[in-house]
VOPAGU-2260 file (C-alpha; in pm, 1 decimal, decimal comma):
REM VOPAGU-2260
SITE   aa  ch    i         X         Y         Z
SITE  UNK   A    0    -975,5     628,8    2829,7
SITE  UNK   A    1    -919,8     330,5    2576,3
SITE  UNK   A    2    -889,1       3,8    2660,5
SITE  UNK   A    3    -718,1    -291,1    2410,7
SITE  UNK   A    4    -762,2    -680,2    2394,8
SITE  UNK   A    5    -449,1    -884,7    2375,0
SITE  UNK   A    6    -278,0   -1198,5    2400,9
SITE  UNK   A    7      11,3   -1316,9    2513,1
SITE  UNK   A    8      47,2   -1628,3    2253,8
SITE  UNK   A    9     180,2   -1557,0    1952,5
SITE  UNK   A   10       2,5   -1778,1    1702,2
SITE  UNK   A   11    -334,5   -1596,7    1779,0
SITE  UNK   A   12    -514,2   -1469,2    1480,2
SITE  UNK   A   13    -710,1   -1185,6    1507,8
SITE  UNK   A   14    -851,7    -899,2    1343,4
SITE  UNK   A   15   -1050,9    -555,2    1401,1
SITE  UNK   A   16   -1275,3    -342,3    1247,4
SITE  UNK   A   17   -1426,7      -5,3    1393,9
SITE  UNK   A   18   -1763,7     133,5    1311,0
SITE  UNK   A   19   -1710,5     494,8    1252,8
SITE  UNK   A   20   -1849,6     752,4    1474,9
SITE  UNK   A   21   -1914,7     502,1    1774,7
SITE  UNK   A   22   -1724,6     328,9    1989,9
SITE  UNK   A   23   -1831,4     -42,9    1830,0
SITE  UNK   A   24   -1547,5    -253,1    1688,1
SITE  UNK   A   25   -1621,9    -599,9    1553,1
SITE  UNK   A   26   -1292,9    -823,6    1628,5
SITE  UNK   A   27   -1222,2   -1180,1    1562,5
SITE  UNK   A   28   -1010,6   -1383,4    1743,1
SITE  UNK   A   29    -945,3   -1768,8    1665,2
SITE  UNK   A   30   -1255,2   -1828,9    1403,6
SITE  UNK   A   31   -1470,1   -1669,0    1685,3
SITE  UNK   A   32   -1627,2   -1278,7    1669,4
SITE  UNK   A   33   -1683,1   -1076,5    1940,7
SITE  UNK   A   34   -1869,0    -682,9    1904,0
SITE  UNK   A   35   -1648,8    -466,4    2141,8
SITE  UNK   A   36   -1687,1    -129,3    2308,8
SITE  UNK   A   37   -1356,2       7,9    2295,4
SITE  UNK   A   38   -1454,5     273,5    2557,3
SITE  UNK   A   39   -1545,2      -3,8    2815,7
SITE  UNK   A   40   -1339,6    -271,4    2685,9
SITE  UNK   A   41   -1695,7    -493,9    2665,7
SITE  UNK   A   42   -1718,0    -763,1    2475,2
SITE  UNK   A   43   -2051,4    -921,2    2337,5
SITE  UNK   A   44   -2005,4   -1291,7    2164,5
SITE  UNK   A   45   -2121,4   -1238,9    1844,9
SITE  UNK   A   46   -2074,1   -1565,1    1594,0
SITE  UNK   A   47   -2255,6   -1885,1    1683,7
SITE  UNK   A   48   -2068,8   -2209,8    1812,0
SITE  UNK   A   49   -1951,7   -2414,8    1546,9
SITE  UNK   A   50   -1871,7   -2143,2    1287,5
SITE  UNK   A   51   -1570,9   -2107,8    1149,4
SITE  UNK   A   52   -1573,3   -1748,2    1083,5
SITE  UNK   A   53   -1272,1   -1475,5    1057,5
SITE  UNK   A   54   -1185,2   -1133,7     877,0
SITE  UNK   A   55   -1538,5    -962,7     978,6
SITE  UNK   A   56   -1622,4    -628,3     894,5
SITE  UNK   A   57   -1915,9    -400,1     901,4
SITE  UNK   A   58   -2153,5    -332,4     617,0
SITE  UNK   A   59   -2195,7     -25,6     506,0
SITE  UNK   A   60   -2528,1      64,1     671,6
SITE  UNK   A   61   -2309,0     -43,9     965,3
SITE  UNK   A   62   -2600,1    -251,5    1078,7
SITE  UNK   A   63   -2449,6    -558,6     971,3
SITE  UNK   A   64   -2110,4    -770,6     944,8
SITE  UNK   A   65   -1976,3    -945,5     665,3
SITE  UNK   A   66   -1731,8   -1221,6     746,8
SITE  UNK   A   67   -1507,6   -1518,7     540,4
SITE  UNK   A   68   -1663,7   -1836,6     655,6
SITE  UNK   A   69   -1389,3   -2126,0     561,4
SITE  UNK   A   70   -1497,3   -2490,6     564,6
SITE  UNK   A   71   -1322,8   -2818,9     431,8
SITE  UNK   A   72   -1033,7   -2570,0     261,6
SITE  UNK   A   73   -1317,3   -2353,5      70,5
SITE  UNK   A   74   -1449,9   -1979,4     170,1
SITE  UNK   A   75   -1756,4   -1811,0     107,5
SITE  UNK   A   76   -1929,3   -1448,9     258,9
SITE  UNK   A   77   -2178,7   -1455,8     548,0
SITE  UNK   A   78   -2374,2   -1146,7     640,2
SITE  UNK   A   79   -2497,1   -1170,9    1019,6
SITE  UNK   A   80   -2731,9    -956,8    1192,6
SITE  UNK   A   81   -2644,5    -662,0    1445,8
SITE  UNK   A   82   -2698,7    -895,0    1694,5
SITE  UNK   A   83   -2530,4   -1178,3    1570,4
SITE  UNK   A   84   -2812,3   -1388,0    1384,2
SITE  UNK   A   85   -2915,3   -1443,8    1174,6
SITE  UNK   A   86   -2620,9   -1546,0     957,2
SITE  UNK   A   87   -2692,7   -1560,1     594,9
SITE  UNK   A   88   -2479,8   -1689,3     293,3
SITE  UNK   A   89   -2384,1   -1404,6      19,6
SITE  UNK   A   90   -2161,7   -1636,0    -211,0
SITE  UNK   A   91   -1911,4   -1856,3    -233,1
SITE  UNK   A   92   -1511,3   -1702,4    -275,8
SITE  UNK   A   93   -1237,5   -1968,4    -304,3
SITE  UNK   A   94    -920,5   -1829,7    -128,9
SITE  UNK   A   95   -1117,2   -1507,2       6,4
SITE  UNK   A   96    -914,7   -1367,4     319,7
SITE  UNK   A   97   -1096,0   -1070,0     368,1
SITE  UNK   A   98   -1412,9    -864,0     237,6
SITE  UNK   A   99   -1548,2    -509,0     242,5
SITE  UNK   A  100   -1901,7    -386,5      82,6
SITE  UNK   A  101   -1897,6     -42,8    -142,7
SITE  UNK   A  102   -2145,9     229,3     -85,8
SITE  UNK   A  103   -2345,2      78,6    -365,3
SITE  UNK   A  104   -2384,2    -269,2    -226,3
SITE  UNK   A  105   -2071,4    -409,8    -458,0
SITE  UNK   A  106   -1791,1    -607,8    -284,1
SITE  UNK   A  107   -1462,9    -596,0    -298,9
SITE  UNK   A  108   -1215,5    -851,6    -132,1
SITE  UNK   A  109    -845,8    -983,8    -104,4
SITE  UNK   A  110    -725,7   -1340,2    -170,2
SITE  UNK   A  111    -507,6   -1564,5     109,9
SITE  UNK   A  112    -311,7   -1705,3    -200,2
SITE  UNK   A  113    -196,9   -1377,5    -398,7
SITE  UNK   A  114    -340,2   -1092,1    -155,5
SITE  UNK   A  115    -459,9    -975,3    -470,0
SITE  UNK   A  116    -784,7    -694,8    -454,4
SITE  UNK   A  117   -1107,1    -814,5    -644,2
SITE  UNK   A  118   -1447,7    -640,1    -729,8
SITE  UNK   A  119   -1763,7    -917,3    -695,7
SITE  UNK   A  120   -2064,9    -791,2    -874,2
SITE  UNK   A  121   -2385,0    -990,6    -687,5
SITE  UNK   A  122   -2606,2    -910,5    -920,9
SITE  UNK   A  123   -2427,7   -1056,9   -1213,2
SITE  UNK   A  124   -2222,2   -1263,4    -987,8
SITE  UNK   A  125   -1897,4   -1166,5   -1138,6
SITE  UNK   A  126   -1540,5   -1159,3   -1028,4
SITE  UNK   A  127   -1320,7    -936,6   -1157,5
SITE  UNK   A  128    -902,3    -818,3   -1028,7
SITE  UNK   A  129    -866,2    -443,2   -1008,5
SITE  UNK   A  130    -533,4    -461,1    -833,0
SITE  UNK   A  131    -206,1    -652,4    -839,7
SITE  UNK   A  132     -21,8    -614,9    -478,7
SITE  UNK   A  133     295,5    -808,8    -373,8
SITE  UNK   A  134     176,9    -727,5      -7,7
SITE  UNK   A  135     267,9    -932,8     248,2
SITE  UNK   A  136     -19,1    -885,3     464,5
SITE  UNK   A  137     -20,7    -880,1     859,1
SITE  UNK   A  138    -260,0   -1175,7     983,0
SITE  UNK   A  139    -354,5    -895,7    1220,1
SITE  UNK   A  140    -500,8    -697,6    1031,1
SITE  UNK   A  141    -819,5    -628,9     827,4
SITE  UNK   A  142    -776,5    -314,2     693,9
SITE  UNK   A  143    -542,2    -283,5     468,4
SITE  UNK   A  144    -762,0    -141,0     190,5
SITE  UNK   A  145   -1084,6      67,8     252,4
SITE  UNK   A  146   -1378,7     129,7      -4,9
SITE  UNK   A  147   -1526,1     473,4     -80,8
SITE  UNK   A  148   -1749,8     596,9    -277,9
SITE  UNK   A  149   -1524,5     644,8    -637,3
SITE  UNK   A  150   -1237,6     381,5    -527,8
SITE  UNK   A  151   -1057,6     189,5    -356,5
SITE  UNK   A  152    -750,9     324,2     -92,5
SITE  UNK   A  153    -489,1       4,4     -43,7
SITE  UNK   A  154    -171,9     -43,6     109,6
SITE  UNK   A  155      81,7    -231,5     -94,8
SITE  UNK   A  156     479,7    -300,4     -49,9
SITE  UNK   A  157     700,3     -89,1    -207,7
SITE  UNK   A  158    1036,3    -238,1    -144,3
SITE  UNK   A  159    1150,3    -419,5     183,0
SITE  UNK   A  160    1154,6    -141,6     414,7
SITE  UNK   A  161     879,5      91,8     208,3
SITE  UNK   A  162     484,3      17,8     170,1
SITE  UNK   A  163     293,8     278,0     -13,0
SITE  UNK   A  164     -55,8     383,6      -9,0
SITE  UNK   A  165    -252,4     365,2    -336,7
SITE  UNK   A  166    -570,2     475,4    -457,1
SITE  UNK   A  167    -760,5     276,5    -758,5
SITE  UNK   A  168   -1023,2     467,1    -961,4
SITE  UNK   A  169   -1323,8     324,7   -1027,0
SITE  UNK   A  170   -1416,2     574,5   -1281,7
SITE  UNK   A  171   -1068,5     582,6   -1544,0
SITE  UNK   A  172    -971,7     210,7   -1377,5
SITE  UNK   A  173    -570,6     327,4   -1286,8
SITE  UNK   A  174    -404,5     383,2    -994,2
SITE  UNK   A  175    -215,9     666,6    -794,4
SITE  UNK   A  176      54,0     639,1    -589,7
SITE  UNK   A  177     -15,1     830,0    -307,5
SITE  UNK   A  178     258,0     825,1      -5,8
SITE  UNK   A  179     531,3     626,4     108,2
SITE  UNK   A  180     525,8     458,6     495,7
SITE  UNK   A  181     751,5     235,2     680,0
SITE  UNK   A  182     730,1    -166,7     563,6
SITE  UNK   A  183     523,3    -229,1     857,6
SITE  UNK   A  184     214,8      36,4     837,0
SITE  UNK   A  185     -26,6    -283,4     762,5
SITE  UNK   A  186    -349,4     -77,0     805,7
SITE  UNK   A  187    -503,3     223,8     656,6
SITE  UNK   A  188    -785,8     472,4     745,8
SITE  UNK   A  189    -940,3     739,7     553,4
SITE  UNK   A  190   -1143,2    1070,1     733,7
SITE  UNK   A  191   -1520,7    1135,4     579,8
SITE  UNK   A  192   -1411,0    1383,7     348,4
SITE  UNK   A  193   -1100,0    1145,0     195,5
SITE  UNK   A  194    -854,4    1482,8     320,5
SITE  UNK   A  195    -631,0    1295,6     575,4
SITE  UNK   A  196    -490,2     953,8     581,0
SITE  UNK   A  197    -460,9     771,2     897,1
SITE  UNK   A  198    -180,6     462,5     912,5
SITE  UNK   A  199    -163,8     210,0    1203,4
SITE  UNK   A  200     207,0     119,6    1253,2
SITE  UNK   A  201     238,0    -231,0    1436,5
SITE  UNK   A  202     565,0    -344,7    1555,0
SITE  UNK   A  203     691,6    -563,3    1853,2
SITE  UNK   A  204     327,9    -606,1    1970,5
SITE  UNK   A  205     255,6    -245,6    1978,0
SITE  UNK   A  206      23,5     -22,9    1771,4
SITE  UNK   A  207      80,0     334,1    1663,6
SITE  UNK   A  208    -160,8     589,0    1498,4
SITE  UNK   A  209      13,3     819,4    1262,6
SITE  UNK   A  210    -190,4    1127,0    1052,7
């Protein structure tokens, strides 16, 4: 069996992200992270008092998190520990909203302003837009793009009752349109091998896994 955290209230914020191949999620709730076991339903306090941290997600050794730390209206990246410390700064990102590392240590995040996809180089600290999205993204969610190996998969609007499912190209730098999903599939998933898609459909405070 599975078991869920919820609320009741409906200005929580709160967003999940699952390690793959265990049963670890990393979920913040309210500027606070917890590491759950979705099996149990456990949940282990992860982000020190005081911290205003959101949007975390695992590194890619899955070892680590990677969070948006906002203070006094400005964002930057924190990398924490397994265990929750220690918490290190990465780099500043005005207007990041949420952040996920590439297989080669690159980063790639969205904007709260434009929901916009950059690619942040940390060894020549660049910032660079790959992708232009007129999503409307979920508050609830964190993964509406996912990074592999030779791009980036990403969930965009297609008209007011469509969203579509992209892929951008690192390699020739264009996109393909990939399928079309109701307006609210917010979240996307890919399998190992990049063969099957898996969308999260969230709707009157339930949650739906569609292959």
């Amino acid at each position: 069996s599975t078991h869920c955290i919820s609320s009741a209230a409906s200005d929580v914020y709160k967003r999940q992200n699952w390690k793959k191949g265990t049963n670890k999620a990393v979920l913040s709730i309210n500027h606070t992270c917890q590491l759950i076991n979705i099996k149990t339903g456990k949940a282990t306090p992860l982000c020190p008092d005081g911290e205003n941290l959101y949007t975390g997600r695992f590194s890619i050794s899955g070892n680590e998190f990677h969070f948006i730390e906002s203070i006094y209206g400005n964002s930057r990246v924190m990398k924490m520990g397994g265990s929750g410390y220690p918490l290190n700064i990465v780099t500043a990102i005005p207007n990041a909203d949420s952040i996920a590392q590439s297989p080669t240590g690159d980063f790639f995040y969205s904007r709260a302003d434009n929901n916009d996809i950059y690619h942040y180089n940390p060894i020549t600290k660049s910032h660079t837009k790959i992708i232009s999205r007129v999503l409307s993204a979920n508050k609830n969610d964190v993964n509406d793009f996912v990074v592999f190996n030779h791009g980036v998969y990403f969930i965009d609007k297609s008209d007011a009752v469509k969203s579509i499912v992209s892929y951008y190209n690192f390699d020739t730098k264009t996109i393909e349109e990939l399928i079309y999903s109701k307006a609210n599939y917010f979240e996307v998933a890919l399998s190992d091998d990049e063969q099957h898609l898996y969308l999260i459909e969230s709707y009157d405070k339930k949650s739906h896994l569609f292959l």
